[in-house]
C-alpha positions in Angstrom: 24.7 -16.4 -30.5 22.6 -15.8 -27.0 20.8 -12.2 -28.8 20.0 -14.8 -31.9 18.6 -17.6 -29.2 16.4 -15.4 -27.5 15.0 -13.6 -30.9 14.3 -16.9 -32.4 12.5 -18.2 -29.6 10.3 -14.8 -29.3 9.7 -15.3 -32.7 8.4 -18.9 -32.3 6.7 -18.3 -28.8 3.7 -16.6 -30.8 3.2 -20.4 -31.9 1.9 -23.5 -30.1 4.3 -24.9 -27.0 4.4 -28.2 -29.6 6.1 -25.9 -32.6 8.6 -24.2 -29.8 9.7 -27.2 -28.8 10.4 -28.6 -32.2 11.4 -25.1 -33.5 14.1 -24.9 -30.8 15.4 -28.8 -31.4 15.7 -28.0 -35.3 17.7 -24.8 -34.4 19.9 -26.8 -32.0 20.9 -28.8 -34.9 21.0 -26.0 -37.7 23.4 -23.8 -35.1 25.3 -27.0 -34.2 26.1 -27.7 -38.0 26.7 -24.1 -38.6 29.2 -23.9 -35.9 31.2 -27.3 -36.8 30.7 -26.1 -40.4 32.8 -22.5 -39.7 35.4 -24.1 -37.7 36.1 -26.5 -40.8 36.5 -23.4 -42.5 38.7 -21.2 -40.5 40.7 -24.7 -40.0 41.2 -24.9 -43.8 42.1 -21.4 -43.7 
């Protein structure tokens, strides 16, 4: 998860501080669901 983090963010860092800052809020929420998302599925597992 942290090594993902710090990749995206280089990645978006070549863009304006306005597209980080959204970048990073829309990857909150994308890793967020992703996370409640696999523990739904290891629960029904």
């Amino acid at each position: 998860m942290t090594q993902g983090h710090a990749l995206h963010s280089y990645t978006v860092s070549n863009s304006t501080g306005q597209d980080l800052l959204i970048s990073h809020q829309l990857y909150q929420k994308v890793n967020t669901c992703a996370v409640q998302g696999y523990s739904v599925l290891t629960t029904e597992l």
